[in-house]
Backbone as JSON, one array per atom type, in Angstrom:
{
  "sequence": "XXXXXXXXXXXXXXXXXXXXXXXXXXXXXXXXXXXXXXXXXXXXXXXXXXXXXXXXXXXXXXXXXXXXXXXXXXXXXXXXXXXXXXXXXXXXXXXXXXXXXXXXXXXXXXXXXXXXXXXXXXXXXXXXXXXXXXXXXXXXXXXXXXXXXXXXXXXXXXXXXXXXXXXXXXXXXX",
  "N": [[105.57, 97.71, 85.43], [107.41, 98.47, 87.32], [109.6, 98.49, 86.51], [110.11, 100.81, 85.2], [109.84, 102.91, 87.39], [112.05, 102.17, 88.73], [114.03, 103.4, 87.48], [116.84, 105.55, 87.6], [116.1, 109.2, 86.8], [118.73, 111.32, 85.44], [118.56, 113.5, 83.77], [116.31, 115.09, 81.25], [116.21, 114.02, 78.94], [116.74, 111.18, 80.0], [114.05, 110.61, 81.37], [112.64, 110.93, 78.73], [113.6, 108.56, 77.45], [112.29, 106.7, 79.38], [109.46, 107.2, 79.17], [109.53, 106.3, 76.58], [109.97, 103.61, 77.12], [108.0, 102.79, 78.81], [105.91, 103.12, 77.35], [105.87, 100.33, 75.95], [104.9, 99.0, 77.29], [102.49, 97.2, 77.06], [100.18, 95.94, 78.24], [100.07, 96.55, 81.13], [98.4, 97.87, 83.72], [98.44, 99.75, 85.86], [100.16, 102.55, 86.61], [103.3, 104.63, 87.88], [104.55, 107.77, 87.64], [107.53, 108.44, 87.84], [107.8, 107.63, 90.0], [108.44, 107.95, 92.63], [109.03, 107.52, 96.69], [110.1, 108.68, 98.64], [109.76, 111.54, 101.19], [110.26, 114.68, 99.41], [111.97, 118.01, 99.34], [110.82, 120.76, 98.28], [112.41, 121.99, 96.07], [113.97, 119.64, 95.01], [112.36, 118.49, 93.65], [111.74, 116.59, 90.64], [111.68, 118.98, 87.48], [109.67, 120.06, 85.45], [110.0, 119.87, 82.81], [110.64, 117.17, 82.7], [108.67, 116.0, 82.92], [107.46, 116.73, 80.76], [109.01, 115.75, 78.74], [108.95, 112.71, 79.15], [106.53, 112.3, 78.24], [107.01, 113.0, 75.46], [108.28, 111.2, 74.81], [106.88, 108.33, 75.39], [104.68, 109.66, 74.09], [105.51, 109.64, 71.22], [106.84, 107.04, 70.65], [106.83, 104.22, 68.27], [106.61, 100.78, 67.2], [104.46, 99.77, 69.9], [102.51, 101.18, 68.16], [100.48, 100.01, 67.13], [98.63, 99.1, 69.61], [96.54, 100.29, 72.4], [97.82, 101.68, 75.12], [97.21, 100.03, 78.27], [96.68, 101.44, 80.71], [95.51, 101.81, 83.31], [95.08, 103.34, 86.37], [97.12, 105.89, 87.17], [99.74, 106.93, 88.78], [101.13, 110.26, 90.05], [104.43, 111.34, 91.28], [106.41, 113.16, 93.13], [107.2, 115.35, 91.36], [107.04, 118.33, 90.0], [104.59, 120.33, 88.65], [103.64, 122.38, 87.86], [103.2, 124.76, 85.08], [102.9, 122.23, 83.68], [100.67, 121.77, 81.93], [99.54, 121.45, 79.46], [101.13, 119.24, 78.67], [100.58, 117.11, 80.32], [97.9, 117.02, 79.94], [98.23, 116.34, 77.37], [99.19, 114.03, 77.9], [97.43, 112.29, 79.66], [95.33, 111.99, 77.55], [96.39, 109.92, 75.75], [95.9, 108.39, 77.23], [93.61, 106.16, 76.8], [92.11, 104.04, 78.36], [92.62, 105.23, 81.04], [91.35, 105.31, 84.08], [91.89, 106.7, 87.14], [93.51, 108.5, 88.62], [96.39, 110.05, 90.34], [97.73, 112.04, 92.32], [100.91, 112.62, 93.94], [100.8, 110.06, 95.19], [101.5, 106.53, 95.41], [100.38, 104.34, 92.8], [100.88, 101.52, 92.52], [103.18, 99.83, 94.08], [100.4, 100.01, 96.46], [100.13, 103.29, 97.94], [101.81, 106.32, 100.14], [103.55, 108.77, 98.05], [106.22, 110.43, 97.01], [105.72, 114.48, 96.97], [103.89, 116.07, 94.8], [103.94, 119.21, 93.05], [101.36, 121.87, 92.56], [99.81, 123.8, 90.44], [97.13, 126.75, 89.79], [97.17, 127.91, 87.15], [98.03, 125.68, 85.27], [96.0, 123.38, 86.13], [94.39, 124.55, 84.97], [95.07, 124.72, 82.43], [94.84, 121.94, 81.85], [92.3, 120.89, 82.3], [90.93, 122.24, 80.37], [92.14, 121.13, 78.1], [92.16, 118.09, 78.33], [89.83, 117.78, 78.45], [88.05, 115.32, 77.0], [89.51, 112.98, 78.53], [89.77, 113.54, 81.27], [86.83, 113.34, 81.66], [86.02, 110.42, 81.69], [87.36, 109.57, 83.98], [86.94, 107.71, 87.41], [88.17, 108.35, 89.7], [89.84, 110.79, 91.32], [93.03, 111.71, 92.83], [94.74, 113.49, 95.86], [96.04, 113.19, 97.28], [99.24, 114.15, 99.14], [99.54, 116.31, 97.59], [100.98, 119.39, 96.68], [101.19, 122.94, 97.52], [102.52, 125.88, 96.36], [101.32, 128.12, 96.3], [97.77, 129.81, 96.43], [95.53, 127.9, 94.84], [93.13, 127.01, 92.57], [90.69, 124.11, 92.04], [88.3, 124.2, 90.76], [88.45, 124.45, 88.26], [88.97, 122.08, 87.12], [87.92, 120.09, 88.12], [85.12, 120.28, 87.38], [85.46, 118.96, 85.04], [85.16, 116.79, 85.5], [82.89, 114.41, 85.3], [82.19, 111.76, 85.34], [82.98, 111.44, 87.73], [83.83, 109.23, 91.11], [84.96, 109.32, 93.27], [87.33, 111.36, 95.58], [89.78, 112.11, 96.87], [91.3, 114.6, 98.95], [93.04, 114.38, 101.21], [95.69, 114.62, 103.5], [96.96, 116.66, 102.17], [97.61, 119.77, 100.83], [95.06, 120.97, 100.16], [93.29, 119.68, 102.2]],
  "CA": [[105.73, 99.14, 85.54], [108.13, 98.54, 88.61], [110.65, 98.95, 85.93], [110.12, 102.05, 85.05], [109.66, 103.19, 88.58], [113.6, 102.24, 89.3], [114.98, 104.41, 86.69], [117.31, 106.81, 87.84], [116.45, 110.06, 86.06], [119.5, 112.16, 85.59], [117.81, 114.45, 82.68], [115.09, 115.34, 80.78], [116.46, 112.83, 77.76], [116.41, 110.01, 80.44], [113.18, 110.9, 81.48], [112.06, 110.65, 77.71], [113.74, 106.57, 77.41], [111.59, 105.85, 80.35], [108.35, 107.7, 78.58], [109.44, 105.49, 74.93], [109.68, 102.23, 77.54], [106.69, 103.13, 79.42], [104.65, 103.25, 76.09], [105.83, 99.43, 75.02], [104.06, 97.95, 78.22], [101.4, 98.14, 76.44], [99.21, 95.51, 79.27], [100.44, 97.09, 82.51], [97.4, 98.45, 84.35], [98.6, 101.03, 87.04], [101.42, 103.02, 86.55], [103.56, 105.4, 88.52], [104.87, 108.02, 86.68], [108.67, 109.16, 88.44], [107.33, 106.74, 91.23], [109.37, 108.23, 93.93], [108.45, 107.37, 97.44], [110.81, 109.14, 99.42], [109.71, 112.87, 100.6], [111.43, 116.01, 98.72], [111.47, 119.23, 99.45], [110.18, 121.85, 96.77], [113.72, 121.98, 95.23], [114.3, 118.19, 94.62], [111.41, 117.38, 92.78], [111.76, 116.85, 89.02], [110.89, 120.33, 87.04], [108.25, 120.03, 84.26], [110.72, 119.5, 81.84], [110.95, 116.06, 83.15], [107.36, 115.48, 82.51], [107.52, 116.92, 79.17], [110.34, 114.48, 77.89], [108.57, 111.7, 79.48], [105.21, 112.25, 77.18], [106.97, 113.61, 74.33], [108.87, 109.57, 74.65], [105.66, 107.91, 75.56], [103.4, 109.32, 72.58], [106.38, 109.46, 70.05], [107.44, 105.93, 70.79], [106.76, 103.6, 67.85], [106.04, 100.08, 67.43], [103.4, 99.54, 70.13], [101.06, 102.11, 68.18], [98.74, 99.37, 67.15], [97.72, 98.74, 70.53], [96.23, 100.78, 72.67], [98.17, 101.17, 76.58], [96.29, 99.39, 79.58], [96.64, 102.21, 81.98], [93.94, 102.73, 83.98], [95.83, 103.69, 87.74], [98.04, 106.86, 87.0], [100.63, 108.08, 89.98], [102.11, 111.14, 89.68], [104.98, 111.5, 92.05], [108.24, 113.79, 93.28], [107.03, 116.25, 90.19], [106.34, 120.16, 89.79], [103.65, 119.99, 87.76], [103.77, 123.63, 87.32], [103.4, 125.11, 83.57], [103.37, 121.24, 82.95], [99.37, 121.61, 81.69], [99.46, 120.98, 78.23], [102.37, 118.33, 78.43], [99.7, 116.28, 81.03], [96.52, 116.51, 79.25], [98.86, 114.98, 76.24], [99.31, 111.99, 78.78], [96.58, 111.42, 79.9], [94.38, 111.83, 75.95], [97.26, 109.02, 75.02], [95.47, 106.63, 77.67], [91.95, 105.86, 76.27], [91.82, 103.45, 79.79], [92.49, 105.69, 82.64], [89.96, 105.63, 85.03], [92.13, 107.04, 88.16], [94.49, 109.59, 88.64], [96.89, 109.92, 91.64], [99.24, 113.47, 92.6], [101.48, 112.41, 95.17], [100.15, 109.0, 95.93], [101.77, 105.51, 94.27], [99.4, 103.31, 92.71], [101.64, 100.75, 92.62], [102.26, 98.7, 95.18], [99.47, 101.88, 96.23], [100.71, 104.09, 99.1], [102.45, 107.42, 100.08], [104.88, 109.11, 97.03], [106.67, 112.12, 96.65], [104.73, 115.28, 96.52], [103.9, 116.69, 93.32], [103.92, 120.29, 92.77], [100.69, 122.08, 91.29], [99.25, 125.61, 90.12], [96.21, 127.03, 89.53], [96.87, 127.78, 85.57], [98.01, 124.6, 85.05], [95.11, 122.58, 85.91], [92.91, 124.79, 84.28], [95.31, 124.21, 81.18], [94.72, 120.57, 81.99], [90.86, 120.75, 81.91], [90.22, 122.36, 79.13], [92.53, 120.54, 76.8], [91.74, 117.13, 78.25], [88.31, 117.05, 78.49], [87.2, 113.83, 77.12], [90.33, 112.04, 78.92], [88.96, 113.79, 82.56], [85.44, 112.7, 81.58], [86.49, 108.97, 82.36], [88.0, 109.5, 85.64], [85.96, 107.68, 88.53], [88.83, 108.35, 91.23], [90.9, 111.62, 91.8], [93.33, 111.69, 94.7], [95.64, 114.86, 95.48], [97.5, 113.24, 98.27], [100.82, 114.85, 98.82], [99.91, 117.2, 96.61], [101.65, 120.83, 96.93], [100.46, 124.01, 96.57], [103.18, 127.3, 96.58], [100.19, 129.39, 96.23], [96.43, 129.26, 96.27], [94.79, 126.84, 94.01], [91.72, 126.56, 92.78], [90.67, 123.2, 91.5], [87.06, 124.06, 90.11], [88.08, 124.12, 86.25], [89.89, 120.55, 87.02], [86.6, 119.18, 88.5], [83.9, 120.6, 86.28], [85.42, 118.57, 83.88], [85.61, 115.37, 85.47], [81.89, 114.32, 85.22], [82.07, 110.65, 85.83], [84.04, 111.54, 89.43], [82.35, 108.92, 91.91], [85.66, 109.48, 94.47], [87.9, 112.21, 95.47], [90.08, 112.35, 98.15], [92.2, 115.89, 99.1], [93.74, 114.3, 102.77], [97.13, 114.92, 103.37], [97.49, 117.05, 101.01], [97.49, 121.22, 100.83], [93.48, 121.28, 99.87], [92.58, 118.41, 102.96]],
  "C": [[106.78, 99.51, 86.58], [109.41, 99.87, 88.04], [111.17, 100.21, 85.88], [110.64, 103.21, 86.21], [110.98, 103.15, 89.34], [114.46, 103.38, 88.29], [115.74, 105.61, 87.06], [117.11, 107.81, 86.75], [117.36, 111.18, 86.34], [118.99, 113.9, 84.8], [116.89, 114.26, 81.94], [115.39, 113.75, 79.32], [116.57, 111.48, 78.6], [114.69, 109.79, 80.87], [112.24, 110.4, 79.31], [112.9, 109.36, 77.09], [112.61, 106.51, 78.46], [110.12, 106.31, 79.81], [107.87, 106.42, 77.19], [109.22, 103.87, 75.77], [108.75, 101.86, 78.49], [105.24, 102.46, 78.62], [104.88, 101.67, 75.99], [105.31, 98.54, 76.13], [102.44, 98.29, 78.16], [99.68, 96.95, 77.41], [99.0, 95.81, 80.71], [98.8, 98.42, 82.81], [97.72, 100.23, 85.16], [100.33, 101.41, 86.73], [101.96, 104.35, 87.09], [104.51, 106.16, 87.61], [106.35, 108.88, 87.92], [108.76, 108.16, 89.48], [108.38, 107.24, 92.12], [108.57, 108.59, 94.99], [108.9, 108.3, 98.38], [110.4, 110.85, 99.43], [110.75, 113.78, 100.27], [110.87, 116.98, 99.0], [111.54, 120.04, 98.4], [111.5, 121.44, 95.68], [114.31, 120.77, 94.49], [113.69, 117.5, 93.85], [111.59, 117.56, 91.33], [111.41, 118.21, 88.52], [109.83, 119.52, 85.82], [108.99, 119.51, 83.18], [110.67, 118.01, 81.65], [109.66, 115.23, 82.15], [107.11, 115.68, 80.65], [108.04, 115.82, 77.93], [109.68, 113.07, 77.93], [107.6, 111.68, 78.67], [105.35, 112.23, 75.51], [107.97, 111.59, 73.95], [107.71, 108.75, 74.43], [104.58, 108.19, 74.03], [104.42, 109.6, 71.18], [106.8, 107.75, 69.68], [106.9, 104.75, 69.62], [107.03, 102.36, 68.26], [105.06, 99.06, 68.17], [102.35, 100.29, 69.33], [100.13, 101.18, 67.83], [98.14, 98.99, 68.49], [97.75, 99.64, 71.6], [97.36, 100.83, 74.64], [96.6, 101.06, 77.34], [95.95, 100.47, 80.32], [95.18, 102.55, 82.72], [94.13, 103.13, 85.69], [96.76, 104.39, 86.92], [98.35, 107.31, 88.11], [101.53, 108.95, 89.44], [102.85, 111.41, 90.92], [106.24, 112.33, 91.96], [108.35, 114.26, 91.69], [106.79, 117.62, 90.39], [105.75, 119.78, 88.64], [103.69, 121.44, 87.23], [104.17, 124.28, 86.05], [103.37, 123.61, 83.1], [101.86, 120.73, 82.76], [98.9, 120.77, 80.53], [100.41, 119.52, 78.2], [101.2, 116.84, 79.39], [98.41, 116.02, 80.57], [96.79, 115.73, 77.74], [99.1, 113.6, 76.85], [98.28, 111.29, 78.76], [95.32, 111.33, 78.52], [95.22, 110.8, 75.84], [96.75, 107.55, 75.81], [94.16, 107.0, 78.33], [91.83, 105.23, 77.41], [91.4, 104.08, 81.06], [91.45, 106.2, 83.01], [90.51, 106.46, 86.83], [93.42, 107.69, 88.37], [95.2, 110.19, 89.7], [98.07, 111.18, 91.35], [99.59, 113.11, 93.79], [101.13, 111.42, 95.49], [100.82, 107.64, 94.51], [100.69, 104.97, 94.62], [99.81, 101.73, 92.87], [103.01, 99.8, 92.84], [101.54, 100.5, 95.82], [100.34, 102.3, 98.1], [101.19, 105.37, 98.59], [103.85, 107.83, 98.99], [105.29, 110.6, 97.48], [106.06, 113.17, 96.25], [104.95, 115.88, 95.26], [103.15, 118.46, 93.62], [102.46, 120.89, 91.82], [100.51, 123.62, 91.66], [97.64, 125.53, 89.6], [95.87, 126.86, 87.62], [97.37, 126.56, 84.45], [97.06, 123.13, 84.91], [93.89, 123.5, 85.19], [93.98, 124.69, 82.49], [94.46, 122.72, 80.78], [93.83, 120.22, 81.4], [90.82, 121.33, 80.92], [91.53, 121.42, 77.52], [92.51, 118.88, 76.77], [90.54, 116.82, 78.81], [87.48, 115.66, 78.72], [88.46, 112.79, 77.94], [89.58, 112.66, 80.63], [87.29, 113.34, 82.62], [85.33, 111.42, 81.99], [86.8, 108.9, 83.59], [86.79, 109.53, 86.48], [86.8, 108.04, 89.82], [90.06, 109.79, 90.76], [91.76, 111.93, 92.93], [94.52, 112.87, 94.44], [96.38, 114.71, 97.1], [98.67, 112.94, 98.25], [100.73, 115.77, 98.02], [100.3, 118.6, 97.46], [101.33, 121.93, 96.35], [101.86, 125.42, 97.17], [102.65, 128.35, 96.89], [98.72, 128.92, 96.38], [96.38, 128.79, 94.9], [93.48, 126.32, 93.76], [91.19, 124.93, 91.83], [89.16, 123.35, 90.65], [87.05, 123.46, 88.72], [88.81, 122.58, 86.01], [87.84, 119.59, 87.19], [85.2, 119.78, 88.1], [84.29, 119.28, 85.47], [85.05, 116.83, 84.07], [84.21, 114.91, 85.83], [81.51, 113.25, 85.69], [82.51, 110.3, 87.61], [83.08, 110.79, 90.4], [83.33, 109.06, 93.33], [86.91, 110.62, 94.51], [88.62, 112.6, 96.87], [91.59, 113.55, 98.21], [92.96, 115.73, 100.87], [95.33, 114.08, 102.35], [97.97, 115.69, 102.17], [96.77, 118.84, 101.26], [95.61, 121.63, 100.8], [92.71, 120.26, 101.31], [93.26, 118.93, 104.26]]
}
């Protein structure tokens, strides 16, 4: 997944190659999605678009579909997640595995990433359209995460039922 993780993205269409060569590691456990370690300020971080391209690569991407991806460690890093609700609960429904879900935090090698950008009507997009993919999740972490505005996380963590860890340090909610 390192691989991935070096990719310079210039645009949203590089962003969606690294989504289509994302998808064909189809045993890779933990994966960082932008993996950028270095902090950014608001303005530097990918827009949504990014994320979009990257999913719409990822669950378009033919010849792994017979096998299912590994993922079960998701980092989201050096992203605005903002309006990017629907485009994320298509990620994470695409991996039947994931058990742990990281904003701002690499999973791999694990440590401090680039903060990721969130909103209120975004994670409540999130939750209600990935349900049974938040139902799996035993670990949520939201460090580095960024908030522009208040944020409420309730309709994120209703959903996530199995949740046995949850950590909000260093991060806008901690």
């Amino acid at each position: 997944s390192q691989i991935v993780d070096a990719l310079q993205l210039n645009g949203p269409e590089d962003a969606r190659f690294a989504g289509e060569l994302a998808r064909q590691l189809t045993r890779v456990e933990e994966l960082n999605v932008f993996g950028q370690v270095e902090t950014l300020p608001a303005e530097d971080v990918y827009d949504a678009s990014f994320l979009q391209a990257f999913v719409d690569g990822f669950c378009s991407s033919t010849g792994s579909a017979a096998k299912s991806p590994a993922v079960q460690r998701l980092g989201l890093t050096g992203i605005d997640l903002r309006g990017a609700g629907e485009a994320l609960a298509q990620f994470l429904s695409a991996l039947p595995a994931l058990r742990s879900l990281s904003f701002g935090l690499l999973v791999s090698p694990y440590g401090p990433g680039a903060s990721c950008l969130l909103d209120t009507p975004s994670l409540a997009s999130l939750a209600s359209s990935a349900r049974e993919a938040l139902s799996r999740l035993i670990c949520l972490e939201f460090e580095g995460a960024r908030m522009l505005e208040r944020v409420n996380l309730a309709p994120l963590l209703t959903s996530t039922c199995s949740l046995r860890h949850l950590d909000l340090s260093q991060s806008d909610f901690g």
